[in-house]
DOTIMI-739095 format. One record per atom (N, C-alpha, C): chain; x, y, z; residue in three letters; residue number from 1. Coordinates in steps of 0.05 Angstrom, whole numbers, plus 5000, padded with zeros to 4 digits. Example, Ala and Ser with C-alpha at 12.3 -4.5 7.8 and 13.67 -1.06 7.14 Angstrom:
residues 2
- A	5264	4886	5156	ALA	1;
- A	5246	4910	5156	ALA	1;
- A	5264	4934	5156	ALA	1;
- A	5257	4955	5142	SER	2;
- A	5273	4979	5143	SER	2;
- A	5258	5001	5157	SER	2;
END
This chain:
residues 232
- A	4534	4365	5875	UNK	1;
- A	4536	4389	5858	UNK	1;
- A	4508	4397	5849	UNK	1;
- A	4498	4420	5852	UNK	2;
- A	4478	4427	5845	UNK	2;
- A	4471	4431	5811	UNK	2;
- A	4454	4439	5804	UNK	3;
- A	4450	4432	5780	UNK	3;
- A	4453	4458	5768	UNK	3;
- A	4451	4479	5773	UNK	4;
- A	4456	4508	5765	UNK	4;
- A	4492	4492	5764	UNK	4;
- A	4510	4487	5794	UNK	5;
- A	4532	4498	5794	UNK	5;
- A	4547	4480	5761	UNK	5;
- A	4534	4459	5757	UNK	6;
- A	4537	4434	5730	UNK	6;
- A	4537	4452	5702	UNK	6;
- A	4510	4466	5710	UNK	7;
- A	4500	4479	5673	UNK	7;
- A	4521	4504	5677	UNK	7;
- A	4534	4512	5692	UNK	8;
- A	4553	4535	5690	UNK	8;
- A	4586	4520	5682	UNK	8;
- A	4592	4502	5693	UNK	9;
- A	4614	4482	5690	UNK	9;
- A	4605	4466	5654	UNK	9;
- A	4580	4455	5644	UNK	10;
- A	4577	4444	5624	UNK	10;
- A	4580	4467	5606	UNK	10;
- A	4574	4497	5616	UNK	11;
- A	4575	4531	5592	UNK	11;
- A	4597	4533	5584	UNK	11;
- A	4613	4536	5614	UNK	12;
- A	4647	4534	5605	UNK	12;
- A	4660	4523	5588	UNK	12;
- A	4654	4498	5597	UNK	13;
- A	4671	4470	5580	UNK	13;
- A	4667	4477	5548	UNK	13;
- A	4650	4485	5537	UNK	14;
- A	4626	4485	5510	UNK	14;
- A	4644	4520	5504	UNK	14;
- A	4648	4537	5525	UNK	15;
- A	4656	4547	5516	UNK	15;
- A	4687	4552	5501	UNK	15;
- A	4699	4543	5524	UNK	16;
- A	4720	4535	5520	UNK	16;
- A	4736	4513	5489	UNK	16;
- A	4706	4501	5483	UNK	17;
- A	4720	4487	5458	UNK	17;
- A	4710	4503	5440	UNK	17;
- A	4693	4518	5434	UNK	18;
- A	4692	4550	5417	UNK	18;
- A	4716	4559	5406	UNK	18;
- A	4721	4566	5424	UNK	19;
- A	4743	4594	5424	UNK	19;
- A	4769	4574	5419	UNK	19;
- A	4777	4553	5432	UNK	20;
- A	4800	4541	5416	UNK	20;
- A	4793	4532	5385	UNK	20;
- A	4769	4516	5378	UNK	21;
- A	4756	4528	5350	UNK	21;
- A	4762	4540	5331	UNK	21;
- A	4761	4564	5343	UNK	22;
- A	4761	4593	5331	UNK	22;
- A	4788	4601	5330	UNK	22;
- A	4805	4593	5352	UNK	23;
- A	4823	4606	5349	UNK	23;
- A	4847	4590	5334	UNK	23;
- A	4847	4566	5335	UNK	24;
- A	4859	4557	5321	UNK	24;
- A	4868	4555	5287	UNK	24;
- A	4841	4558	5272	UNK	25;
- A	4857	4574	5246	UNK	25;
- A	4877	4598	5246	UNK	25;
- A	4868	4616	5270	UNK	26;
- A	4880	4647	5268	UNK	26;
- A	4910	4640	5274	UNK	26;
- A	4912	4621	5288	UNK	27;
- A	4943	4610	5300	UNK	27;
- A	4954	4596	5276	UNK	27;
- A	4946	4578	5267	UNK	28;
- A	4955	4568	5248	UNK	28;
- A	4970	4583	5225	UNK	28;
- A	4942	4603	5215	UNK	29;
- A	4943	4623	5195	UNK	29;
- A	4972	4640	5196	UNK	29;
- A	4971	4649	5227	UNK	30;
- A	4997	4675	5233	UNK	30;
- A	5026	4655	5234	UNK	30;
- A	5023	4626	5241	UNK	31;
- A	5046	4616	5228	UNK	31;
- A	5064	4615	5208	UNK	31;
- A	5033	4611	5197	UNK	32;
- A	5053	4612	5170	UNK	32;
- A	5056	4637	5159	UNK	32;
- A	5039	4661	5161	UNK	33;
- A	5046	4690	5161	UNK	33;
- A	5074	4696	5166	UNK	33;
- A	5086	4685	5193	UNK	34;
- A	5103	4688	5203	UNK	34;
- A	5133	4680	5188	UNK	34;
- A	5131	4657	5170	UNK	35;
- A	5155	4649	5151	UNK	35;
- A	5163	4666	5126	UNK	35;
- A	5143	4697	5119	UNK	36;
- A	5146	4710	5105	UNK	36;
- A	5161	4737	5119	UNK	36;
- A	5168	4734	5139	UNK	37;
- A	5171	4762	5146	UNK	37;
- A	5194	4773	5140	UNK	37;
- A	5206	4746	5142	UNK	38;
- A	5239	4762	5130	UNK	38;
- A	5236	4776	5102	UNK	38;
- A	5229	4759	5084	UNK	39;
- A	5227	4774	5061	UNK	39;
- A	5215	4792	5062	UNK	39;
- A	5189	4801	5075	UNK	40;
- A	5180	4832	5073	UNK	40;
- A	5186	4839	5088	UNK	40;
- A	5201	4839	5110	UNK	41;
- A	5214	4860	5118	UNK	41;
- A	5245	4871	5095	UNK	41;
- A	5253	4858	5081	UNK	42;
- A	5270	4870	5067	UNK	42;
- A	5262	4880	5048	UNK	42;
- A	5239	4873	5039	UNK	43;
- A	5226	4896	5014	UNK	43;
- A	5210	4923	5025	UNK	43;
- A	5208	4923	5055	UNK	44;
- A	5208	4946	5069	UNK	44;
- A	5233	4965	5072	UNK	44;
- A	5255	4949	5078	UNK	45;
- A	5276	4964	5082	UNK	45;
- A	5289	4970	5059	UNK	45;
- A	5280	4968	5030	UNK	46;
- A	5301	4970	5008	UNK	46;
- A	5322	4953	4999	UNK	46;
- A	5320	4924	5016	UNK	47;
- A	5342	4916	5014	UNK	47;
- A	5335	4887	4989	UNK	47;
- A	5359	4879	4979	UNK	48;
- A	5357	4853	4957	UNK	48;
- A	5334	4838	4967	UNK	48;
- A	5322	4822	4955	UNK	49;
- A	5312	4794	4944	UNK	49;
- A	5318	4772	4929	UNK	49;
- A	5318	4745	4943	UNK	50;
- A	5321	4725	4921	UNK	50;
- A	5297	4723	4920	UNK	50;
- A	5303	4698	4888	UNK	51;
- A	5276	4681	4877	UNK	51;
- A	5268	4663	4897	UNK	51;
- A	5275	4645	4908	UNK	52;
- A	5277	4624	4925	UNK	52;
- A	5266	4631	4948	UNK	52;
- A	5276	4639	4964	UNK	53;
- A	5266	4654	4989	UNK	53;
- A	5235	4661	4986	UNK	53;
- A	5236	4691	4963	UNK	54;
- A	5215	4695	4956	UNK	54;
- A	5178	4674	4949	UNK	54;
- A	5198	4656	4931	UNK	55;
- A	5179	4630	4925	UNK	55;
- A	5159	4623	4948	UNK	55;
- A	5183	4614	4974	UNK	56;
- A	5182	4599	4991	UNK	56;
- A	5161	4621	5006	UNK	56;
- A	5160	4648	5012	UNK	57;
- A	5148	4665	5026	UNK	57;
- A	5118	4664	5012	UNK	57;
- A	5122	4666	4996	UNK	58;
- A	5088	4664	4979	UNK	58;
- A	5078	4649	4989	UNK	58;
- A	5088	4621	4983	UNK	59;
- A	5077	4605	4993	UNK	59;
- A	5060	4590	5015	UNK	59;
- A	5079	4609	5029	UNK	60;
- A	5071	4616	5067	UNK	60;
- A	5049	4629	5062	UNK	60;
- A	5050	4647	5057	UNK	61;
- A	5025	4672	5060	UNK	61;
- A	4993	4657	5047	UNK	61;
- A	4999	4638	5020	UNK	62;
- A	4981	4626	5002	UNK	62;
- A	4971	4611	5028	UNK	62;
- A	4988	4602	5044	UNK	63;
- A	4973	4580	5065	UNK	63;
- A	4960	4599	5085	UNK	63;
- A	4966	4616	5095	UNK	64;
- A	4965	4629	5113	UNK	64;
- A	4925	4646	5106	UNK	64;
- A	4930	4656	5080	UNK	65;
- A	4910	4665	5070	UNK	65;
- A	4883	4641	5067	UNK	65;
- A	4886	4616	5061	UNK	66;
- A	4873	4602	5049	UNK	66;
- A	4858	4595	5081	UNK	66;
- A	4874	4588	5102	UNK	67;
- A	4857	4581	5133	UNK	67;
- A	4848	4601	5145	UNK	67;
- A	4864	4620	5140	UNK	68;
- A	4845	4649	5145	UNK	68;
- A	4841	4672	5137	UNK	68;
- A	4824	4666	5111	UNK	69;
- A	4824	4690	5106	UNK	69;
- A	4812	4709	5102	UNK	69;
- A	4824	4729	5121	UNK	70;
- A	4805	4757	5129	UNK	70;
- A	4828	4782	5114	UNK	70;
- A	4825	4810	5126	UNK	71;
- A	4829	4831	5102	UNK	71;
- A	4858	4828	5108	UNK	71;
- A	4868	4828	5137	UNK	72;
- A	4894	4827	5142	UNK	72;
- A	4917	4811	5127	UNK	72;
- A	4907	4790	5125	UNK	73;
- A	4924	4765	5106	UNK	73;
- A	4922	4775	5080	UNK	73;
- A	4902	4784	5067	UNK	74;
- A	4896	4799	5044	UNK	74;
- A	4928	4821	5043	UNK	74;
- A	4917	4837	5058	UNK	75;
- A	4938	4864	5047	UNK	75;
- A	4966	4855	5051	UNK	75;
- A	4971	4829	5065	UNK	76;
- A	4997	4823	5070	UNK	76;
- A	5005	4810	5047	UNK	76;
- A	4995	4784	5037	UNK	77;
- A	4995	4771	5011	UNK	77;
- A	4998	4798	4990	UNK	77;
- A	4986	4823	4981	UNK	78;
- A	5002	4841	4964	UNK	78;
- A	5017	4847	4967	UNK	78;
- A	5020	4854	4996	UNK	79;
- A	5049	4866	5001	UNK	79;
- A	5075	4852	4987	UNK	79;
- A	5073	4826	4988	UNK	80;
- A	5093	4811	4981	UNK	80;
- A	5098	4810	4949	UNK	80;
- A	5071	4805	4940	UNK	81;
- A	5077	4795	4918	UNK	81;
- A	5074	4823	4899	UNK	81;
- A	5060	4853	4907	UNK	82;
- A	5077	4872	4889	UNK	82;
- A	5100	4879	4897	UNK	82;
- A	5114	4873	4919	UNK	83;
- A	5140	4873	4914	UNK	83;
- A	5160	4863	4898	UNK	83;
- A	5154	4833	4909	UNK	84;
- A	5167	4819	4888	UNK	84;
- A	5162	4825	4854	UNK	84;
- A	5138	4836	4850	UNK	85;
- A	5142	4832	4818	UNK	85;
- A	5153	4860	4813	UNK	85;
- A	5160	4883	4832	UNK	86;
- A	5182	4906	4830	UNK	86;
- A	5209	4896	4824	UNK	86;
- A	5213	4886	4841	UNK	87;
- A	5249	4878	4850	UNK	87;
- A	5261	4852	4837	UNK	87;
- A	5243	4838	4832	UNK	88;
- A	5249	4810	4816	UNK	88;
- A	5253	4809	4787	UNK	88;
- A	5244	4832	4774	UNK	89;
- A	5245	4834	4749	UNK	89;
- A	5267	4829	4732	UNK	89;
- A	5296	4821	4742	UNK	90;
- A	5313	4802	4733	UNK	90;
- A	5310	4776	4733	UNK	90;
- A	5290	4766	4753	UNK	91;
- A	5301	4738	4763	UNK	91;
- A	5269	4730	4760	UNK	91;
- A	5256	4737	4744	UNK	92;
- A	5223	4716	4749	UNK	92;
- A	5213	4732	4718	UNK	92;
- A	5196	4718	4702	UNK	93;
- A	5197	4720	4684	UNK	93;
- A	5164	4738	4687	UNK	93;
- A	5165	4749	4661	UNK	94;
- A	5139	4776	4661	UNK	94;
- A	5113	4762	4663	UNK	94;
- A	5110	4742	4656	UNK	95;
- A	5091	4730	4662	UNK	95;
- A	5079	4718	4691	UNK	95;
- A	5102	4719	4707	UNK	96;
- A	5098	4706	4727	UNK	96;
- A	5094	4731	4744	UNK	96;
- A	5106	4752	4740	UNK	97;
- A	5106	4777	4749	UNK	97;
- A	5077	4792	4745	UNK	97;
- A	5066	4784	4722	UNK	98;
- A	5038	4799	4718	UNK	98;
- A	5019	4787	4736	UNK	98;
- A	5034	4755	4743	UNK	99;
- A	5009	4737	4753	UNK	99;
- A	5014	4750	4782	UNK	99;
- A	5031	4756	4791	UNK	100;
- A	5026	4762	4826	UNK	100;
- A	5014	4793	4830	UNK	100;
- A	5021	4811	4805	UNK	101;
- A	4997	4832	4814	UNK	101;
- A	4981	4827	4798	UNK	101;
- A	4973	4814	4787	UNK	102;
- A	4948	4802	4794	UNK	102;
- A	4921	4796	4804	UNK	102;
- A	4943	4774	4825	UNK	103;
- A	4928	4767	4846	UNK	103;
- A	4933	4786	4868	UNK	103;
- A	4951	4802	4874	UNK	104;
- A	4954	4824	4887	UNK	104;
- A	4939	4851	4885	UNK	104;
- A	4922	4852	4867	UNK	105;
- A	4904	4876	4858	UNK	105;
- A	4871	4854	4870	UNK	105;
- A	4872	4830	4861	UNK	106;
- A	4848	4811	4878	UNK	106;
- A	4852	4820	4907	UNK	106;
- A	4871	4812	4920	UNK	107;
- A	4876	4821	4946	UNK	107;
- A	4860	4840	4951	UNK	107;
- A	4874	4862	4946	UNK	108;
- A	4867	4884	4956	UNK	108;
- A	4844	4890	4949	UNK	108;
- A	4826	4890	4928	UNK	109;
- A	4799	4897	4921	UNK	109;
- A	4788	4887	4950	UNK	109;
- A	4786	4856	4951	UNK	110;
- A	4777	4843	4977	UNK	110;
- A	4786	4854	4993	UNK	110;
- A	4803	4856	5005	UNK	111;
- A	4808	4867	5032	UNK	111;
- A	4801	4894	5029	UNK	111;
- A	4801	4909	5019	UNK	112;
- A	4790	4940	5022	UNK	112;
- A	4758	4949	5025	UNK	112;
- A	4741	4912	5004	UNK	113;
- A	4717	4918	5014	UNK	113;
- A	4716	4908	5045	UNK	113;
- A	4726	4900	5062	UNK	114;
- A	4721	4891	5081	UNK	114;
- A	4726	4905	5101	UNK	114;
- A	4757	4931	5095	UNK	115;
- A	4770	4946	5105	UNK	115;
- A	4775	4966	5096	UNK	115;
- A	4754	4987	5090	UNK	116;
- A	4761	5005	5073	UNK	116;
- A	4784	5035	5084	UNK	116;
- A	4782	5032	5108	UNK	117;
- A	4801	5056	5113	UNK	117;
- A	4829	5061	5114	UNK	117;
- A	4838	5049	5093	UNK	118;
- A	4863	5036	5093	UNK	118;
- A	4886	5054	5074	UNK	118;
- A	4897	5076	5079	UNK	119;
- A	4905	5094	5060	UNK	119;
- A	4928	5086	5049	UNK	119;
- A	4947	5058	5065	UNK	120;
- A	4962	5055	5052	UNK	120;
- A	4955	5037	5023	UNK	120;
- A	4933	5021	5030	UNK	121;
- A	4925	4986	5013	UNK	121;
- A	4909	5007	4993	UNK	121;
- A	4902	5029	4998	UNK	122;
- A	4892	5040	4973	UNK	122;
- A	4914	5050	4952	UNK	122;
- A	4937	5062	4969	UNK	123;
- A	4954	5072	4949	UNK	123;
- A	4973	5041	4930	UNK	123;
- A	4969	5026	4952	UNK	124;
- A	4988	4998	4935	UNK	124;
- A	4966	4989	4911	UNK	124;
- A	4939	4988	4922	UNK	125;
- A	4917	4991	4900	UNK	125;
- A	4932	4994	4865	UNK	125;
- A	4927	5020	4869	UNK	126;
- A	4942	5043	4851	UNK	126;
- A	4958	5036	4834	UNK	126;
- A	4984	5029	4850	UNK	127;
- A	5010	5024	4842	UNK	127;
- A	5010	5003	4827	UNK	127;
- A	4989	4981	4833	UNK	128;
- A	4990	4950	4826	UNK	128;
- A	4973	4956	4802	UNK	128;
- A	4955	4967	4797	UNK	129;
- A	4934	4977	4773	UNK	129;
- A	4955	4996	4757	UNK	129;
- A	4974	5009	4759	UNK	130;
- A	4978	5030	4744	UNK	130;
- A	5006	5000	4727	UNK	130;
- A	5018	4993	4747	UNK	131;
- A	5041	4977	4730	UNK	131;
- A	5025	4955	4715	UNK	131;
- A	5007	4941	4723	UNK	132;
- A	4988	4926	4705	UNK	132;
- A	4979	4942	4671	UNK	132;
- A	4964	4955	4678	UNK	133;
- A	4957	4979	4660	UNK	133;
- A	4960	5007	4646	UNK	133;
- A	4987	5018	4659	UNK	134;
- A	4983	5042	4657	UNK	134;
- A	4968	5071	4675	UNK	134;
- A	4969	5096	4653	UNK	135;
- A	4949	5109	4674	UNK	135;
- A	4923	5099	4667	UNK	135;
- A	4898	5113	4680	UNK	136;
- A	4873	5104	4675	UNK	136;
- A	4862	5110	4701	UNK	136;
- A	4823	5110	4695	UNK	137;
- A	4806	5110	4717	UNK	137;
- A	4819	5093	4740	UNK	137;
- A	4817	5070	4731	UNK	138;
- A	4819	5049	4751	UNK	138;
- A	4841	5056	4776	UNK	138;
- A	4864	5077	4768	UNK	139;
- A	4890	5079	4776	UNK	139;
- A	4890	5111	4795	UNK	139;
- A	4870	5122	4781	UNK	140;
- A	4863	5150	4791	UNK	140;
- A	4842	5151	4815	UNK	140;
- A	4826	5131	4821	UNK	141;
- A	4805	5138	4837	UNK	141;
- A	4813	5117	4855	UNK	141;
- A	4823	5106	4863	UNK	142;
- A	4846	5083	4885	UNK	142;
- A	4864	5113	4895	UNK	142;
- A	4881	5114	4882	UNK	143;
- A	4897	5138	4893	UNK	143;
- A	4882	5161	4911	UNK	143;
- A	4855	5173	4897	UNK	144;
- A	4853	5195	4913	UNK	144;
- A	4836	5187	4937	UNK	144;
- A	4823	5163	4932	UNK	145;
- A	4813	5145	4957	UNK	145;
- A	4837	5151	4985	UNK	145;
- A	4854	5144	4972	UNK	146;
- A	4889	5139	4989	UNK	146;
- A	4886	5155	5001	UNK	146;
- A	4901	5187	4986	UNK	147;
- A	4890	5215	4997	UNK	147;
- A	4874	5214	5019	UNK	147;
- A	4853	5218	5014	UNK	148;
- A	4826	5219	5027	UNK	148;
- A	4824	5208	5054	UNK	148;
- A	4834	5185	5054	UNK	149;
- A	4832	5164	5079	UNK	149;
- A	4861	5172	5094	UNK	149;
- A	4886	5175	5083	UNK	150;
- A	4905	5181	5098	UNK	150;
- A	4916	5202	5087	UNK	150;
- A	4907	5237	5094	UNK	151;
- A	4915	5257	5076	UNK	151;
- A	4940	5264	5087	UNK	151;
- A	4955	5262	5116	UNK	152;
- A	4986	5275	5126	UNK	152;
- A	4992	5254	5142	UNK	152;
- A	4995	5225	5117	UNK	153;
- A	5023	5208	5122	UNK	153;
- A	5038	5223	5099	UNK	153;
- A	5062	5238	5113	UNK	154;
- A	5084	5239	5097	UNK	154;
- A	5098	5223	5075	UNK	154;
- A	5108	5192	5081	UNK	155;
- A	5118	5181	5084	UNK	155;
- A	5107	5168	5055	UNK	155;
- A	5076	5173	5048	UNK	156;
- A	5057	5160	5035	UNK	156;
- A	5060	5178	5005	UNK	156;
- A	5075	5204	5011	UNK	157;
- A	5064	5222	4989	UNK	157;
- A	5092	5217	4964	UNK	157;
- A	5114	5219	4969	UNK	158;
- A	5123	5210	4940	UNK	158;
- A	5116	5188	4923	UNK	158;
- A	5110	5167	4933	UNK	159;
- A	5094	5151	4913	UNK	159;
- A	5073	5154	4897	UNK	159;
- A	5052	5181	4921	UNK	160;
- A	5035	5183	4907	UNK	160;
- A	5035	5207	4889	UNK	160;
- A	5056	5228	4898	UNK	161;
- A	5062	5245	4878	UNK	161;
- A	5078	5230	4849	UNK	161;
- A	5086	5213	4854	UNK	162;
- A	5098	5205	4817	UNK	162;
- A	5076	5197	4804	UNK	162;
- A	5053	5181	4817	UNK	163;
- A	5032	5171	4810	UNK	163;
- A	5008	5193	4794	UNK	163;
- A	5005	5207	4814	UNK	164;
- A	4996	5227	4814	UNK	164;
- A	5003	5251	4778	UNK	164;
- A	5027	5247	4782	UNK	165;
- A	5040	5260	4762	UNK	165;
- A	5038	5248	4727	UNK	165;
- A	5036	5222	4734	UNK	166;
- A	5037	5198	4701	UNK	166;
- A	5008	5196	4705	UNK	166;
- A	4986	5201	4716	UNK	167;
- A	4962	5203	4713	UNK	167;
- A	4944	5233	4706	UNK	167;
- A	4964	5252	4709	UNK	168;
- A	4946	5276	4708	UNK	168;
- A	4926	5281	4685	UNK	168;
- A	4928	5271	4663	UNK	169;
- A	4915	5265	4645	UNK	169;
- A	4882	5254	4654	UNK	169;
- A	4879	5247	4665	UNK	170;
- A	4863	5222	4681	UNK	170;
- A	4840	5242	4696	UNK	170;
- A	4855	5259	4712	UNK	171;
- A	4839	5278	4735	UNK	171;
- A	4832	5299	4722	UNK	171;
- A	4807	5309	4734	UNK	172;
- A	4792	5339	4728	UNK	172;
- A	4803	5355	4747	UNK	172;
- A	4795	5386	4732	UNK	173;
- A	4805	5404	4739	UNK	173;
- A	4801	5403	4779	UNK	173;
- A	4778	5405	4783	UNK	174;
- A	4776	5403	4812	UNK	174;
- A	4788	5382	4827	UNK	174;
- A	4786	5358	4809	UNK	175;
- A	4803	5340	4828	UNK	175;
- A	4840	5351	4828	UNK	175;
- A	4845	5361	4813	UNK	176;
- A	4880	5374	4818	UNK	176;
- A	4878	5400	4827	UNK	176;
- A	4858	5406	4832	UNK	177;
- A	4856	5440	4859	UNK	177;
- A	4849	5424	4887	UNK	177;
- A	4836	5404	4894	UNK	178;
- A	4835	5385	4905	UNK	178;
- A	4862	5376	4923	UNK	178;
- A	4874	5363	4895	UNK	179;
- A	4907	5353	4906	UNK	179;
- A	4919	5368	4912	UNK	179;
- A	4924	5390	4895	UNK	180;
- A	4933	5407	4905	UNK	180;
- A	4926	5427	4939	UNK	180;
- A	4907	5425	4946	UNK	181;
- A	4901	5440	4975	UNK	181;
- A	4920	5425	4984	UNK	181;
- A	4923	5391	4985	UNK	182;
- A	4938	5374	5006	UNK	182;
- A	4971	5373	4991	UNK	182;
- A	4975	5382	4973	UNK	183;
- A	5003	5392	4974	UNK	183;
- A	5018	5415	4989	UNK	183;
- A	4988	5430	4977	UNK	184;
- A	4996	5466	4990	UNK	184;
- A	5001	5447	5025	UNK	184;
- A	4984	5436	5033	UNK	185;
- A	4984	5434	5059	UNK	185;
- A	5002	5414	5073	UNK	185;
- A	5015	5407	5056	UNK	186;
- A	5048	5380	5065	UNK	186;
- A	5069	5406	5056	UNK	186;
- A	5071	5424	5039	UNK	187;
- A	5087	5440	5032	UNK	187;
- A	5084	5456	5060	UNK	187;
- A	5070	5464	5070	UNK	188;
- A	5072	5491	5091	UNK	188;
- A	5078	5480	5119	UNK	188;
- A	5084	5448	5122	UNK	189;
- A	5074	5440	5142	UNK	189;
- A	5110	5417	5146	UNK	189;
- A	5123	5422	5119	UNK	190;
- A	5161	5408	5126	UNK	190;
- A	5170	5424	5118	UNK	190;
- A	5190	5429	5140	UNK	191;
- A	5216	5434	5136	UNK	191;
- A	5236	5442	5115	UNK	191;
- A	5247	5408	5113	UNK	192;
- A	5248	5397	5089	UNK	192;
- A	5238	5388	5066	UNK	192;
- A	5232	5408	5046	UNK	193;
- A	5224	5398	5023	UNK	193;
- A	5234	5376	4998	UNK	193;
- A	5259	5368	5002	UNK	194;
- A	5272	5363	4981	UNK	194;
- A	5248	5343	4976	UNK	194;
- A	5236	5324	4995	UNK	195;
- A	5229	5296	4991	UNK	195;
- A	5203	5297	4966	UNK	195;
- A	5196	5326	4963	UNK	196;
- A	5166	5338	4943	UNK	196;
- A	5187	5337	4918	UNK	196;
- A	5219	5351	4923	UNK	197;
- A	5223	5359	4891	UNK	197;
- A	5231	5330	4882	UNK	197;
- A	5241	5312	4894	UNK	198;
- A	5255	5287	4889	UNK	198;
- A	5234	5273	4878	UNK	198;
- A	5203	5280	4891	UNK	199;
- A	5192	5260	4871	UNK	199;
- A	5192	5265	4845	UNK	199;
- A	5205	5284	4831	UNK	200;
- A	5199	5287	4800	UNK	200;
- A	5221	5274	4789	UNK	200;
- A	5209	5248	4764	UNK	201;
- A	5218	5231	4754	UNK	201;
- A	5225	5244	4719	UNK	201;
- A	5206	5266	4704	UNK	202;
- A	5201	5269	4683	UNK	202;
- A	5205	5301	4679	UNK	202;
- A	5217	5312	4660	UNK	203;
- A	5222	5339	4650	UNK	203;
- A	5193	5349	4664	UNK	203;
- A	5165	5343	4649	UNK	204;
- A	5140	5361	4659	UNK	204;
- A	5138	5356	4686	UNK	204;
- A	5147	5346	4698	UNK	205;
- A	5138	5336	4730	UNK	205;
- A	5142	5365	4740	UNK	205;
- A	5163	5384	4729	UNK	206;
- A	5159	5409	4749	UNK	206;
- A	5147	5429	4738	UNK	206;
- A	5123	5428	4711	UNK	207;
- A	5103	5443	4708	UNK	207;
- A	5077	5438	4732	UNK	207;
- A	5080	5404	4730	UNK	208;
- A	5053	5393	4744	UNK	208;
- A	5062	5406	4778	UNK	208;
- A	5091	5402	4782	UNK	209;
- A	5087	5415	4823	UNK	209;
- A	5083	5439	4823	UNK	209;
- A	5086	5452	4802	UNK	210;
- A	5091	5489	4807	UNK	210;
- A	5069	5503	4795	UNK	210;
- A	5049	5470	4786	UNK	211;
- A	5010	5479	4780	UNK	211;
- A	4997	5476	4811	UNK	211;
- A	5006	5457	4824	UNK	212;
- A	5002	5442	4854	UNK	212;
- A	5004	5469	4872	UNK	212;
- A	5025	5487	4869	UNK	213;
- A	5038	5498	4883	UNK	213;
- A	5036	5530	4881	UNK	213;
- A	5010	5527	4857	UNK	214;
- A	5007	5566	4854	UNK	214;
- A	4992	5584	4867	UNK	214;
- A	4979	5568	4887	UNK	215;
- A	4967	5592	4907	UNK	215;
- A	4981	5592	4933	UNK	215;
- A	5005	5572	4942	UNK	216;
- A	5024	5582	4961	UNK	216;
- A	5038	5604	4969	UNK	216;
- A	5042	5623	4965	UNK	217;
- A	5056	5650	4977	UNK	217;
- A	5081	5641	4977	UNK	217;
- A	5106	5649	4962	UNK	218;
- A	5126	5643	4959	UNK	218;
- A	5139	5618	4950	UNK	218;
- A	5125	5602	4950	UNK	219;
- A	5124	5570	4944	UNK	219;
- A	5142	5581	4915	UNK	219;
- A	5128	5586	4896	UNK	220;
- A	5150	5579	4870	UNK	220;
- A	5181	5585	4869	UNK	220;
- A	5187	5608	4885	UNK	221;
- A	5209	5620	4885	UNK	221;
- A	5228	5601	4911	UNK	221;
- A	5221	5586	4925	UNK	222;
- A	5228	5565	4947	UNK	222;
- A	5237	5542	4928	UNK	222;
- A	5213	5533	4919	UNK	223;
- A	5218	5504	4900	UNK	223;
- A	5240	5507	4882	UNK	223;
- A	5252	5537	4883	UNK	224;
- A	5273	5534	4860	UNK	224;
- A	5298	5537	4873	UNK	224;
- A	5299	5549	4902	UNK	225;
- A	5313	5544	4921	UNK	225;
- A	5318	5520	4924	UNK	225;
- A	5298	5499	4930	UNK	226;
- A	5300	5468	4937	UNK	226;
- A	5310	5457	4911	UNK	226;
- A	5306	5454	4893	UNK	227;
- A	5304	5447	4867	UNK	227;
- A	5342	5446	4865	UNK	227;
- A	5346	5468	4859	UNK	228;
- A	5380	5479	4861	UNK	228;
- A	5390	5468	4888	UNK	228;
- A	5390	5466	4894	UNK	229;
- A	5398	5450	4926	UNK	229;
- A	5400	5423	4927	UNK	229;
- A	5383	5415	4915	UNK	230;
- A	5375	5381	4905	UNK	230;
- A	5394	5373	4890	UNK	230;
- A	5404	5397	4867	UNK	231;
- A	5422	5386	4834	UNK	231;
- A	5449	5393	4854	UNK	231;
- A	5456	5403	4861	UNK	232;
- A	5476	5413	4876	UNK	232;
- A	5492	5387	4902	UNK	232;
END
């Protein structure tokens, strides 16, 4: 064997224990990732949660995060645990509930510096700061980050319109001519509106859409169309 064909066979070998190395936390990690899924997938779909289950899913993810952890394991670890402190709120006590967002607002800070283009982990941001605290800075500039980074996910905007709405206090005038362009521009752009009027939770909620909504061309006289359609 020549000595080139050796130092190419000794590169391999060297490389080869690298990359199993390397890749072996990531395997490990998505293991135990993997024993949470049931539970978030049902806090995706709307559906119940136990305590137990739940417990047991944390705990996965706590391992999962601790061998590897990068932004991914990050935003998954909130995912879980501001769920759970949504839906659990019979069955886990407020204290234990404050402790997972928390650490679920840690999460995400980390993982967003690492991953910032993330329009959903910004808006869970938000959500996890606003039920911690209230409205406030902290709660208002996560959100329009959200916006910004993901302006026409649909799917993204009633959350952030209720948000949006218990913070107006919070935002300057330009920043709600601002929000508003990307309302005017989800309003002209469905169909179906109901999913804009449904987000209003609060009597003022339909001063604040029909402030959102006053340089649209017909928009006010529609929203009351939708509006009546909705109660109906």
């Amino acid at each position: 064997m020549s000595a080139v064909s050796w130092l190419l066979r000794v590169c391999l070998g060297l490389g080869g224990i690298v990359l199993a190395f390397v890749a072996w936390p990531v395997a490990i990690s998505a293991f135990y990732a993997q024993q949470a899924d049931v539970v978030v997938g049902r806090l995706r779909d709307g559906r119940p949660i136990n305590l137990p289950a739940t417990l047991a899913a944390i705990d996965a993810l706590d391992q999962a995060v601790r061998i590897d952890p990068t932004a991914s394991r990050d935003f998954q670890r909130s995912e879980l645990l501001a769920g759970a402190a949504g839906q659990l709120e019979w069955a886990a006590a407020d204290s234990q509930r404050i402790k997972w967002l928390e650490t679920a607002a840690a999460d995400l800070e980390r993982g967003l510096a690492r991953a910032p283009a993330r329009g959903v982990a910004w808006l869970r941001l938000a959500s996890v700061r606003y039920s911690l605290g209230g409205p406030s800075e902290n709660v208002a500039v996560p959100l329009m980050i959200s916006i910004e980074t993901a302006p026409i996910v649909q799917r993204l905007w009633p959350a952030r319109i209720e948000l949006i709405f218990r913070n107006w206090a919070v935002y300057s005038d330009d920043q709600r001519d601002r929000i508003g362009e990307y309302l005017a521009m989800l309003w002209r752009q469905s169909t179906d509106r109901r999913w804009i009027v449904r987000a209003m939770r609060h009597p003022e909620d339909e001063l604040y859409l029909r402030y959102f909504l006053k340089d649209v061309p017909g928009a006010q006289d529609e929203f009351m169309r939708w509006l009546a359609s909705d109660r109906q």
